[in-house]
C-alpha positions as CSV (number, residue, x, y, z in Angstrom):
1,X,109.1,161.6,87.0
2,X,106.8,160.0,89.6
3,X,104.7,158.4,86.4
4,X,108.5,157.2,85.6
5,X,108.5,155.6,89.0
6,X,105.2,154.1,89.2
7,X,105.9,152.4,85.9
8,X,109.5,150.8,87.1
9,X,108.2,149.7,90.1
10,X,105.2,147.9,88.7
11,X,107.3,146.6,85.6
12,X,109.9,144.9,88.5
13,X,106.6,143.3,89.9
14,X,105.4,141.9,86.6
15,X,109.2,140.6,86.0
16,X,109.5,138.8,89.4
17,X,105.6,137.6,89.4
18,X,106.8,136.5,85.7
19,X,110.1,134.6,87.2
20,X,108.3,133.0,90.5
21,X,105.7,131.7,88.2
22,X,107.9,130.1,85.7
23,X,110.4,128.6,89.0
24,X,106.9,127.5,90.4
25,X,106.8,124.0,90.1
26,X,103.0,122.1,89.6
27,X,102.3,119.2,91.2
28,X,100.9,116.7,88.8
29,X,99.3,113.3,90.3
30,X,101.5,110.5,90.6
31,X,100.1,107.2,89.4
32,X,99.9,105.1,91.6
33,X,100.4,100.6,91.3
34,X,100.8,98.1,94.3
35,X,101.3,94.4,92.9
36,X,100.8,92.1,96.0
37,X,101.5,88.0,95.7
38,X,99.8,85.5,97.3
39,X,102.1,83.4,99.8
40,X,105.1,84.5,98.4
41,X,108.1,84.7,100.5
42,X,110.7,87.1,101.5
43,X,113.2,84.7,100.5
44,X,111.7,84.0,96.5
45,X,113.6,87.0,95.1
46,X,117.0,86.6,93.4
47,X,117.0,90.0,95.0
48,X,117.3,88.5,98.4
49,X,119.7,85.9,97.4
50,X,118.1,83.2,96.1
51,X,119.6,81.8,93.8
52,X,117.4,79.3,92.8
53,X,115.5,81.6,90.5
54,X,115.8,84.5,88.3
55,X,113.4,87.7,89.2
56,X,115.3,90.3,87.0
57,X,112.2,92.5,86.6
58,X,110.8,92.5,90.4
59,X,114.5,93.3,90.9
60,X,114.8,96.3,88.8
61,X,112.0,97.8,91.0
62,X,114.5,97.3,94.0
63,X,117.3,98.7,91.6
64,X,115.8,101.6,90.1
65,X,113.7,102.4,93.4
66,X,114.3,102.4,97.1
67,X,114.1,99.1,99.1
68,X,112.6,99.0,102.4
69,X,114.5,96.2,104.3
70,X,112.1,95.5,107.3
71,X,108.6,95.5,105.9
72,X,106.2,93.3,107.9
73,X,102.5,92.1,106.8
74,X,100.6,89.5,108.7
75,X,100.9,85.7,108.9
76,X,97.8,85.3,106.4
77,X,95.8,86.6,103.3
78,X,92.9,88.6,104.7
79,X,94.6,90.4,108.0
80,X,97.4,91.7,105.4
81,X,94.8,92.8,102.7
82,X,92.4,94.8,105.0
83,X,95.1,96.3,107.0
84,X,96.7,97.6,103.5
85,X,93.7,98.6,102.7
86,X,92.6,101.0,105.6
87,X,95.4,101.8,107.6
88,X,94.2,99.6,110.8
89,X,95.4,96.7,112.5
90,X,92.8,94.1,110.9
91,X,91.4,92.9,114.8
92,X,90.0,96.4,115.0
93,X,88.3,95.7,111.1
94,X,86.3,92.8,112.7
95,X,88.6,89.8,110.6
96,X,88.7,87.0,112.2
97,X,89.0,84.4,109.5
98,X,89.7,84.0,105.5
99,X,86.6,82.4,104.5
100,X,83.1,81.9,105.2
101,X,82.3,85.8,105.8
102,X,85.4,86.2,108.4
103,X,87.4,88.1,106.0
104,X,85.2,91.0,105.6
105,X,86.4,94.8,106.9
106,X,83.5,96.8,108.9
107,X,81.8,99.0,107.0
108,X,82.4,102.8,107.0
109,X,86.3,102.6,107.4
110,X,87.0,104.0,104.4
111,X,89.8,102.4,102.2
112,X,92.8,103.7,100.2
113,X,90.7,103.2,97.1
114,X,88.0,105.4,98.0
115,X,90.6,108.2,99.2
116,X,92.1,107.9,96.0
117,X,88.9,108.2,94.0
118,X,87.8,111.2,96.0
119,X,90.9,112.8,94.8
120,X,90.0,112.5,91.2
121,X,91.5,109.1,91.1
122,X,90.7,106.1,88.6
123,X,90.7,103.0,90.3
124,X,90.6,99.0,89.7
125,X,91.7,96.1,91.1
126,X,92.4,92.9,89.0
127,X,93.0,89.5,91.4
128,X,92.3,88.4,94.5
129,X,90.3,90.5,96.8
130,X,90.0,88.1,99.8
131,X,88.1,90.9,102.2
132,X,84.3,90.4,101.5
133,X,82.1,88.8,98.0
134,X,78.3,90.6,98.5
135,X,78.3,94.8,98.6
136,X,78.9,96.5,100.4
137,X,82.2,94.3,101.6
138,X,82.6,94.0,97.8
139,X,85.5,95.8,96.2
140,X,83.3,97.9,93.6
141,X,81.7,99.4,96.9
142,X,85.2,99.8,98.5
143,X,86.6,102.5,96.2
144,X,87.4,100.8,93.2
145,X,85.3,101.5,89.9
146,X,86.5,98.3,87.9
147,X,86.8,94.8,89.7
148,X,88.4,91.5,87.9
149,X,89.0,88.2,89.8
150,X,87.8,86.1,92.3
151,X,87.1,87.3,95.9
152,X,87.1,84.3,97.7
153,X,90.3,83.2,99.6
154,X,91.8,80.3,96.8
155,X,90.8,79.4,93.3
156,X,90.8,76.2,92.5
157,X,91.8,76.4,88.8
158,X,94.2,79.1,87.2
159,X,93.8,78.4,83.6
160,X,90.6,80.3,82.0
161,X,88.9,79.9,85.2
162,X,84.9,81.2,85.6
163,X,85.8,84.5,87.4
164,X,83.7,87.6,88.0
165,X,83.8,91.3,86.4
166,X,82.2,93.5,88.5
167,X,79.7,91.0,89.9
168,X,78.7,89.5,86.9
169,X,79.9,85.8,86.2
170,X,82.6,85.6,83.1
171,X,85.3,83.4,81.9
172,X,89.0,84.2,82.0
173,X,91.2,83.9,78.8
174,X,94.3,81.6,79.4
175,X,96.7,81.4,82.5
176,X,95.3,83.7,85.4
177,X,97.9,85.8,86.7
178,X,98.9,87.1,82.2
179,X,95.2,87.4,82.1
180,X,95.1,89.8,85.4
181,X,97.7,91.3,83.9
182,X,96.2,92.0,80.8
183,X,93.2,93.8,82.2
184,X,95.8,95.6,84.6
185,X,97.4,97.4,80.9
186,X,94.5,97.7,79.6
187,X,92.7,99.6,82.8
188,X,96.3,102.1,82.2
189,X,95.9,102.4,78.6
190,X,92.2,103.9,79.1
191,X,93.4,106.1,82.0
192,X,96.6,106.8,80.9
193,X,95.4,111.1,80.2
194,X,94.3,110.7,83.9
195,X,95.8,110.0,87.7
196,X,95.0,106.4,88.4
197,X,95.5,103.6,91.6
198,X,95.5,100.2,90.3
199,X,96.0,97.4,92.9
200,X,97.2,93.5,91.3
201,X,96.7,91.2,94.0
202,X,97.8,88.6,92.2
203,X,97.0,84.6,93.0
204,X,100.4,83.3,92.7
205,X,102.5,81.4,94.5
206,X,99.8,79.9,96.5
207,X,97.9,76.5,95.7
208,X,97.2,74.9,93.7
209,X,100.3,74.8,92.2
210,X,100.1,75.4,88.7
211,X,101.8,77.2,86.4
212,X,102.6,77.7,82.6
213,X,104.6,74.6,81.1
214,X,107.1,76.9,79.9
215,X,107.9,77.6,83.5
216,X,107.5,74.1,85.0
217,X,109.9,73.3,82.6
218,X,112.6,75.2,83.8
219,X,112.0,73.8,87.3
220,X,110.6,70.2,86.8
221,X,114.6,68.3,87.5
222,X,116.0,71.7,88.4
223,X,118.5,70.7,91.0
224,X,118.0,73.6,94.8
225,X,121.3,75.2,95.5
226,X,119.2,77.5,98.4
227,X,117.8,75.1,100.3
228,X,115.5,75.3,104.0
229,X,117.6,75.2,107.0
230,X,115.6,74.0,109.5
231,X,114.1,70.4,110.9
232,X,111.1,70.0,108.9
233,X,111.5,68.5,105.9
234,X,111.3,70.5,102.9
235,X,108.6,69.0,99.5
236,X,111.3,70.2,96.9
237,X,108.7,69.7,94.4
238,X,106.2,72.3,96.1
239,X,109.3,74.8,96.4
240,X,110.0,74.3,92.4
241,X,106.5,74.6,91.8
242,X,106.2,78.0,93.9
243,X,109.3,79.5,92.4
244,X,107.9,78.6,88.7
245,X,104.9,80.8,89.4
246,X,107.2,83.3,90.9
247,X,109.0,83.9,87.9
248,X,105.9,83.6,85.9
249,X,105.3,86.9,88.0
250,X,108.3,88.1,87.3
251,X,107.5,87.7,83.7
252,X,104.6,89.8,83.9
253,X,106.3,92.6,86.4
254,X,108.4,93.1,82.9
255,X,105.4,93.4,80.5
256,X,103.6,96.4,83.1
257,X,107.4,98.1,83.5
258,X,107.9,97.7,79.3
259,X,104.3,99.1,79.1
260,X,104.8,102.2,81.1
261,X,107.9,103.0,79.7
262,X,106.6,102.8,75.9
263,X,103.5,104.8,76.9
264,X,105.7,107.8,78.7
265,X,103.9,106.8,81.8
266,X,106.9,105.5,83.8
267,X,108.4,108.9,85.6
268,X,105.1,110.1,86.8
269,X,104.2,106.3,88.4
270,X,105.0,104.7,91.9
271,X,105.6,100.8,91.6
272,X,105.0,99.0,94.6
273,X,106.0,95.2,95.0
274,X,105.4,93.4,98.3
275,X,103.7,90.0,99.3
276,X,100.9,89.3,101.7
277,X,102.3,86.6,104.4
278,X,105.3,84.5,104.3
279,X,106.0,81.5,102.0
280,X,103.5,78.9,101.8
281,X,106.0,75.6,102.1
282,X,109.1,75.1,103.8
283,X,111.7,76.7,101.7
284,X,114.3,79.4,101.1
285,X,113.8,82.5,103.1
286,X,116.7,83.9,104.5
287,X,117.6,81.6,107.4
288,X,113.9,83.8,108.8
289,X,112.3,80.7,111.6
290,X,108.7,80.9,110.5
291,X,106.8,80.3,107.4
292,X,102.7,81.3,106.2
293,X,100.6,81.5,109.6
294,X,103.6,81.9,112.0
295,X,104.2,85.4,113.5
296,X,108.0,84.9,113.9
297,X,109.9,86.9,111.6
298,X,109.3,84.7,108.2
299,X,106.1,84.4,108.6
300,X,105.4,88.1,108.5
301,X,108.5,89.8,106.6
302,X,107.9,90.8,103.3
303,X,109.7,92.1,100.3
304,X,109.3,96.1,99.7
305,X,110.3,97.4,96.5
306,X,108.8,100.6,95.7
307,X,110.0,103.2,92.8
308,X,109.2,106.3,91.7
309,X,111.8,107.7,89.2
310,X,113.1,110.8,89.8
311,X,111.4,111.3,93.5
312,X,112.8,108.0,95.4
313,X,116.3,107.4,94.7
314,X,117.2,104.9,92.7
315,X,119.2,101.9,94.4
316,X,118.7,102.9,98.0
317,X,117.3,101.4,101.3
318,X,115.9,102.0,104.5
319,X,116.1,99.9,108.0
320,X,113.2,101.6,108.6
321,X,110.3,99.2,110.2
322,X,107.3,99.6,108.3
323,X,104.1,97.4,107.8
324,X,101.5,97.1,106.0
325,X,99.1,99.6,108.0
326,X,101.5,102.5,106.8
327,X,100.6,101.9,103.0
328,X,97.6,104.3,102.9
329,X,98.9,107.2,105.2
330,X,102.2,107.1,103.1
331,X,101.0,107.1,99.5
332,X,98.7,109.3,100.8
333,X,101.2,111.5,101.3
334,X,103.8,110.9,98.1
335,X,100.2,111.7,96.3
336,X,99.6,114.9,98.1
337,X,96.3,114.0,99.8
338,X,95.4,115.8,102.8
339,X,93.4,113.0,104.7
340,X,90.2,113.5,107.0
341,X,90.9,114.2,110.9
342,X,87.9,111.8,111.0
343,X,90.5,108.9,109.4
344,X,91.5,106.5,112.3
345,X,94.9,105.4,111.8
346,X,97.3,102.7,113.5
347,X,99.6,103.2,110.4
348,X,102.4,105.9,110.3
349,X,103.4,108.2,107.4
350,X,106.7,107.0,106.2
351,X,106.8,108.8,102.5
352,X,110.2,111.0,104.2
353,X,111.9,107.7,104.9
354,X,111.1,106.6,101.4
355,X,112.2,109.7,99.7
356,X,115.5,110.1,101.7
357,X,117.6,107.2,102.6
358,X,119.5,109.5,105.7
359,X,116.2,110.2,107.3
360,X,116.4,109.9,110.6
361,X,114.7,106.4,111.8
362,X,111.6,106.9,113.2
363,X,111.0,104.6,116.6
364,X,108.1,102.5,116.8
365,X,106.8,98.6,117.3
366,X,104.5,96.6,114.9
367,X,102.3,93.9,116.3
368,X,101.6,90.6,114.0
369,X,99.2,88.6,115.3
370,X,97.2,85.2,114.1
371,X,95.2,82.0,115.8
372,X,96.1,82.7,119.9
373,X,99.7,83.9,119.0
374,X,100.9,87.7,119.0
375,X,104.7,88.7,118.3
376,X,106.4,92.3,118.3
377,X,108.7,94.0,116.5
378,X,111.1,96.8,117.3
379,X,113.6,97.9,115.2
380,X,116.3,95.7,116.6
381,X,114.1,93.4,118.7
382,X,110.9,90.6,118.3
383,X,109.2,89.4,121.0
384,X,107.7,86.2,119.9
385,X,104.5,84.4,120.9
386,X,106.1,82.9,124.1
387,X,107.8,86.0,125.4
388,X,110.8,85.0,123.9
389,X,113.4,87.8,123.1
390,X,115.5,88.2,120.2
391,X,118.4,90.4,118.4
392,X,117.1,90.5,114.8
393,X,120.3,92.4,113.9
394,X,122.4,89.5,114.0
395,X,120.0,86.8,115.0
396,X,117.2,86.4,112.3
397,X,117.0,82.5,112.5
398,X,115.4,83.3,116.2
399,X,118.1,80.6,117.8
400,X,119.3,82.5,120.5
401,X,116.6,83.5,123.5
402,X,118.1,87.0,125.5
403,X,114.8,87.9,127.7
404,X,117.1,86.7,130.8
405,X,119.7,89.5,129.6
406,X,117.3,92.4,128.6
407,X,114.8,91.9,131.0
408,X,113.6,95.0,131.2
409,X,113.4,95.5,127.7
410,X,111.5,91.8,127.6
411,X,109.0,93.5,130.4
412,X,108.2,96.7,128.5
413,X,107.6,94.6,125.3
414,X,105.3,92.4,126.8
415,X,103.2,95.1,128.8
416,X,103.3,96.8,124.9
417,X,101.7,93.2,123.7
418,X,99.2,92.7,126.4
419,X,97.7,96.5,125.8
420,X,97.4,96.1,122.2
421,X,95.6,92.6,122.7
422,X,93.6,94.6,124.8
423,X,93.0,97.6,122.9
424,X,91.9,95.4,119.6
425,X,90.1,93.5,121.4
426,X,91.4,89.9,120.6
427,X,91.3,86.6,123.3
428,X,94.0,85.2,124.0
429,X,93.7,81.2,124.2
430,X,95.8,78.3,125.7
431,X,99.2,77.8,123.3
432,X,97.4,73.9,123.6
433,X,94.4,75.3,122.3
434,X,95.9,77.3,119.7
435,X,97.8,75.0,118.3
436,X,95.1,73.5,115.8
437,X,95.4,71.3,113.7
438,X,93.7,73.9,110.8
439,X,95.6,74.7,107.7
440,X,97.1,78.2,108.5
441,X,94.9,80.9,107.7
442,X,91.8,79.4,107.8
443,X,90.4,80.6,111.1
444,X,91.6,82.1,114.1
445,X,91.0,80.9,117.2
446,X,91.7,84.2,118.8
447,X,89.3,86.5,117.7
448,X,85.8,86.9,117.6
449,X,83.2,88.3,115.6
450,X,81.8,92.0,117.3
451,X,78.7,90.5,116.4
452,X,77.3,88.1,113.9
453,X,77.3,89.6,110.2
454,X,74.9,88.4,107.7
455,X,75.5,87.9,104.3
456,X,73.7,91.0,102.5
457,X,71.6,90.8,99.7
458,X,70.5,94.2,97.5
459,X,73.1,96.9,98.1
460,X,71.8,100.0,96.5
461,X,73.5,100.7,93.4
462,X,74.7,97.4,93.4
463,X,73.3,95.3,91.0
464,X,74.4,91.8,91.5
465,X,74.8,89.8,94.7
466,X,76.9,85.9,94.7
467,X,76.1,83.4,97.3
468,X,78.2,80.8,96.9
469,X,78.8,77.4,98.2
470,X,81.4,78.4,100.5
471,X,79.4,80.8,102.6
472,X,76.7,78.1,103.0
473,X,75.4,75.6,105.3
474,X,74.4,72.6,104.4
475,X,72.1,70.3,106.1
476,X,71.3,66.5,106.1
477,X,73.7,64.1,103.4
478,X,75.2,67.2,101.3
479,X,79.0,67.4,101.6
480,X,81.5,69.7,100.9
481,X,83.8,69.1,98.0
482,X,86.8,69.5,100.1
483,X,87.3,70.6,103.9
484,X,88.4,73.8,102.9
485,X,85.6,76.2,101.8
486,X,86.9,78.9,99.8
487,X,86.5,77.5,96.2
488,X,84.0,74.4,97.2
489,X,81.0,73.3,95.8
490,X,78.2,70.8,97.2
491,X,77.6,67.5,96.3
492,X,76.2,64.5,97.9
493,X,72.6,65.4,97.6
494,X,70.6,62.7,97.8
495,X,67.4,63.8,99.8
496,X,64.4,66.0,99.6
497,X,65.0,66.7,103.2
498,X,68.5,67.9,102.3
499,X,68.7,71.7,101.9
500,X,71.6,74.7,101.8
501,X,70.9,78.0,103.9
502,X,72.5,81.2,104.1
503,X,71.8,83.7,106.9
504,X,71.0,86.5,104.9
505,X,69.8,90.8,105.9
506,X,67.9,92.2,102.4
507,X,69.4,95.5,102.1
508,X,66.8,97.0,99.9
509,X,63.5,95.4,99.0
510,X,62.8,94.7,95.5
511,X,62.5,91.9,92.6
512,X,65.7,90.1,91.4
513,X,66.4,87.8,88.8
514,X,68.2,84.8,90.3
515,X,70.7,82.5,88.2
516,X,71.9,78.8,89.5
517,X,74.8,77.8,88.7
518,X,75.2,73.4,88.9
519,X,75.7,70.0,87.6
520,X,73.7,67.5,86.9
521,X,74.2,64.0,85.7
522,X,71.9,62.9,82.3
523,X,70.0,60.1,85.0
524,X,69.0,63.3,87.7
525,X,67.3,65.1,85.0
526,X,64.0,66.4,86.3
527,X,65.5,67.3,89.6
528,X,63.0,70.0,90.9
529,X,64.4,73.0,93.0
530,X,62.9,75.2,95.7
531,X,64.1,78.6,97.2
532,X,62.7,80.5,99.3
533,X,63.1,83.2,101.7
534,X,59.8,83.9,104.1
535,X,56.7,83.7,101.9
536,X,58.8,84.6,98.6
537,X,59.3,81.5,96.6
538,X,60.7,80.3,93.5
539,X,60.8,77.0,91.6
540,X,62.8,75.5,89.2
541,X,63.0,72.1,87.6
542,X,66.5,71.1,85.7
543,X,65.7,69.8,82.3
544,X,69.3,69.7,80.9
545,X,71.7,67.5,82.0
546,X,75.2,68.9,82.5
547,X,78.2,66.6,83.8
548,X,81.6,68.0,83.3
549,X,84.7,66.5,84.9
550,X,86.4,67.6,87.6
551,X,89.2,70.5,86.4
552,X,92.3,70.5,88.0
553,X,94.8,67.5,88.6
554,X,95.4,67.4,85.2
555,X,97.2,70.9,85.4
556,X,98.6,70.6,88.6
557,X,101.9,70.1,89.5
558,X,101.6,68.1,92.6
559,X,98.9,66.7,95.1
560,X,96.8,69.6,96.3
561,X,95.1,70.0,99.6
562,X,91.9,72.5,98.0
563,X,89.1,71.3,95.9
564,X,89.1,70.5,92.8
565,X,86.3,72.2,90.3
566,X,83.9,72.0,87.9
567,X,82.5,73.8,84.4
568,X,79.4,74.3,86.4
569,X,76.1,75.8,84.1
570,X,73.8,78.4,84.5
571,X,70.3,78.2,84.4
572,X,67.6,81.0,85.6
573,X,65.6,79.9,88.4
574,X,63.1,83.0,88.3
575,X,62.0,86.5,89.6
576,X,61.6,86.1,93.5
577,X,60.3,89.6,95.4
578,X,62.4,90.3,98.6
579,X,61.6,92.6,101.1
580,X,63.8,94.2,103.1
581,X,65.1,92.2,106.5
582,X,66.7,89.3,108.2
583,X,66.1,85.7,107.9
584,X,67.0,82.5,106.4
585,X,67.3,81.9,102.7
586,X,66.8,78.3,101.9
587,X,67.4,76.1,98.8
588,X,65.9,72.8,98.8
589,X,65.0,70.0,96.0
590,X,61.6,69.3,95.8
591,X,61.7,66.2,93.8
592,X,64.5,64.0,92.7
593,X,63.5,61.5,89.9
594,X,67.0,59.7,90.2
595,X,69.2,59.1,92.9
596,X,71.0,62.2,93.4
597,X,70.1,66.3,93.0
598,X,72.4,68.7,91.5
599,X,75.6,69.7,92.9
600,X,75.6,73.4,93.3
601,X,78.4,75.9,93.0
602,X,76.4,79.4,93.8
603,X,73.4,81.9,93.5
604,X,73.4,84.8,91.8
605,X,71.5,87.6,92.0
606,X,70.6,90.7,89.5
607,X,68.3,93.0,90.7
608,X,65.6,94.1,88.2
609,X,63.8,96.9,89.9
């Protein structure tokens, strides 16, 4: 009888160790996407109202997804990038500019990509990177295994462009944002057995304004019905250009949703659509005062579409503020990924907002800040860059100043503004002196460098290093291709006393193989070329001419304001033996036979041992 009893009690246990097993539910990975666009605003979504354009695949994230309907980045590229990147306000990341070195993150924050990756993640990013070119600032030593694009700030051709793959120097095939595309199905089609985080910061809308004719087309004597509201005068033809390339994007949104849907990969994958700053022209955004570089509300609100089928309900929203420093603590989260104490964080987890549109909202302020001018946000309230107080619940357009009724409220929000300038350590200048006459996110005027960074050369592990033109200096009668750096090239260089220099720190001493890339016209053959760095040297005289027109105009579809480009060859200059350290690398012609030297696009560098 006791036997009997021993037996019925352990068969119950086997049966409810049998049901709770079978109820128990694993948790299995979620992929993991974020598509970010390049100066696109708020307003460029026949989501939002516009109906100047047709988005109906971007929209379908918003429809079959959750919608987060005050999502703030900042007013520029870079800031946005490295604060959805690591969590932090980008001040505290040492940017202060998006170009010339000012757009890289400070090393040993770690990124969402490398939490990812330690989580058994496969990563890759396919666009623009816009947060630092040489490794370690270079997205292969930021967490993601496969890199495809360009990591300067603008690209000054979008149709099979010379682009990079992992630090090597390649071509792309056709228009750029398909082609990032491409490699972003074919990155899921290798991982799709696995968890993956692929990030698509794609180029588009920002200039040069070039698109697909099939596009243009649509736009070229399309007549606005959504038109800008304010007193500056809107370029009509920059608007129809922008939208073209929006719904060129659109386009491609559809062939990555079809894709995931014919592989079985949709249910298990969060979608994420947002832009980086606000729109790039004067144009449609939602009545928002503010465009690219302005921290009033359209210069910083983004779109926010995010789905997850099955987890985030489809068709609903959230008033919940959120920003682009609560990206990694809330996929994070939606991923299951416990993060390090050690992680600093300005951002917020917000995955319980996402996952249920009742949650209660959570009460906090996000700071937007760019060139001598900060701006907060509550969830009812921005306090602009003059102190200025507004109700963004019924007064988006920013018309009606109520800091003389609310004054406490104005106080508190400006002792929250002066503390955080404080904290992350940004200057505040004269509104005068702010008020530059720079294109908007070039530089800021209100932060400075912790301390001068070099451009490094020999990462370990790292086997190629680009110095381009645009991180530079040139000395004597060399020029700049255009004012603005990003995708320049130098020309004008007419003298053996002429030279380029780059500040550079050798990581790791050892012998690399160095590849020019240049033009030169058929009468400059024999133009000689020194580099040097301390007592290593390398020659190399150019025996083949190569004089390609400039690329560009002929596919744009108005005046731009970047450089145009080149086909520029490559020819290998030598072995040169660095050592590890500071100093100045130089490159200087020796000898010009004709009246000019080469015009020179960049440096490469492959280490060999």
């Amino acid at each position: 009888m006791k036997t009997n009893k021993h037996l019925f009690f352990f068969g119950l246990l086997v049966v409810l160790y049998s049901c709770n097993t079978q109820t128990e539910k694993v948790f299995v990975k979620p992929n993991v996407i974020i598509i970010l666009t390049d100066d696109q605003g708020w307003g460029d979504l026949s989501f939002n109202g516009n109906t100047n354009l047709s988005t109906s695949n971007i929209d379908a994230i918003a429809y079959e997804g959750a919608v987060m309907k005050n999502f703030f980045v900042q007013p520029v590229c870079s800031p946005t990038r490295a604060e959805l990147l690591t969590g932090q306000y980008f001040p505290r990341l040492g940017v202060y500019a998006t170009s010339a070195g000012g757009e890289r993150m400070d090393l040993g924050v770690p990124t969402i990509a490398e939490i990812f990756k330690n989580s058994g993640y496969q990563t890759a990013a396919y666009g623009k990177w816009h947060n630092g070119m040489q490794p370690p600032y270079h997205p292969n030593s930021r967490g993601f295994d496969d890199f495809y694009g360009f990591c300067s700030g603008h690209w000054g051709n979008y149709f099979s462009p010379m682009l990079e793959h992992n630090g090597k120097i390649t071509k792309g095939e056709g228009f750029l944002v398909d082609d990032l595309v491409n490699h972003g199905i074919d990155f899921i089609s290798e991982n799709k057995d696995e968890p993956f985080f692929l990030y698509l910061p794609l180029n588009t809308p920002h200039s040069p304004m070039q698109s697909p004719d099939q596009y243009w087309a649509k736009f070229e004597n399309k007549q606005l019905v959504k038109k800008y509201q304010g007193s500056e005068e809107e370029d009509e033809q920059f608007t129809k250009a922008a939208l073209a390339m929006v719904e060129n994007i659109d386009w491609n949104v559809g062939r990555l949703n079809t894709y995931l849907e014919e592989s079985g990969l949709q249910e298990n994958t969060i979608i994420i659509f947002m832009s980086d700053n606000g729109p790039n022209g004067w144009r449609w955004n939602g009545h928002m005062r503010g465009k690219k570089g302005s921290t009033d509300e359209g210069g910083v609100k983004s779109p926010f579409f995010i789905k997850w089928p099955k987890k985030i309900e489809a068709n609903s929203s959230s008033q919940q503020i959120m920003s682009s420093i609560d990206l990694l603590p809330t996929l994070s989260s939606l991923a299951n990924i416990s993060l390090a104490d050690s992680i600093k964080l300005d951002g917020i987890d917000l995955s319980k907002n996402l996952l249920d549109s009742e949650y209660p909202l959570k009460d906090r302020v996000v700071y937007n800040h760019w060139n001598g001018n900060t701006s907060i946000r509550t969830q009812r309230y921005r306090l602009d860059q003059e102190n200025r107080l507004y109700d963004m619940e019924v007064d988006n357009a920013q018309k009606n100043d109520i800091s003389s009724e609310l004054v406490l409220i104005k106080d508190s929000l400006v002792n929250l503004k002066t503390n955080w300038e404080n904290e992350v350590k940004v200057a505040v200048f004269a509104r005068e002196e702010s008020s530059s006459n720079l294109l908007p996110g070039e530089i800021s005027k209100s932060i400075k460098p912790k301390e001068k960074r070099l451009f490094p050369i020999g990462a370990k592990d790292f086997p190629f290093t680009q110095l381009p033109a645009r991180d530079g200096i040139a000395h004597g009668t060399i020029k700049r291709s255009n004012r603005w750096p990003n995708d320049s090239f130098y020309t004008n260089w007419t003298s053996i006393n002429d030279s380029i220099t780059w500040d550079v720190k050798i990581l790791e001493s050892g012998t690399f193989e160095v590849f020019l890339y240049y033009t030169c016209k058929v009468e400059d053959v024999g133009t000689e070329l020194e580099l040097t760095f301390k007592t290593s040297k390398i020659t190399r005289k150019i025996i083949e001419a190569h004089d390609p027109p400039l690329i560009g105009k002929e596919k744009d579809r108005l005046p731009r304001i970047e450089s145009y480009v080149k086909d520029f060859t490559k020819v290998k200059m030598g072995n040169i033996k660095l050592d590890k350290g500071s100093g100045t690398l130089i490159l200087k012609t020796i000898n010009i036979p004709g009246n000019h030297s080469i015009d020179f696009r960049l440096l490469n560098f492959k280490r060999i041992n």
